[in-house]
C-alpha positions, 0 to 999 in steps of 0.5 A: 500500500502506498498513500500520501499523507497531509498533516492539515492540523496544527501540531506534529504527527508520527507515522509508523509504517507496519509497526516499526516503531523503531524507524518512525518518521514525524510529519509537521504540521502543513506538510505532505508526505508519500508513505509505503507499507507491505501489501494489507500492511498498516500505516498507523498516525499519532499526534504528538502529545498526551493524547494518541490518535489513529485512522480511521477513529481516534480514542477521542471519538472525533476525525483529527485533521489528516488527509489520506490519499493513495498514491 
């Protein structure tokens, strides 16, 4: 799976491609950037912060400010 990701918010992501917690990338806040993950695999984004945020919902029950788009 290939998408493109655009961090719309305010605040810092990080982008953990198939749970590779290791070598994790942060996306700032207004930029655009393509991500890769194994077919079926799973690209999984956090803002920065106390609280932790994922795609499609998030634990607070509300869309967070990212746009996702394949590639």
């Amino acid at each position: 799976m290939k998408v493109k990701i655009e961090n719309q918010g305010d605040d810092v992501i990080r982008v953990i491609t198939d749970h590779d917690n290791i070598n994790d990338t942060t996306l700032e806040a207004g930029a655009t950037e393509a991500f890769e993950s194994e077919d079926e695999g799973v690209i999984e984004l956090r803002e920065i912060g106390d609280k932790q945020y994922s795609l499609p919902t998030s634990e607070a029950g509300s869309w967070r400010p990212f746009t996702v788009a394949t590639v």
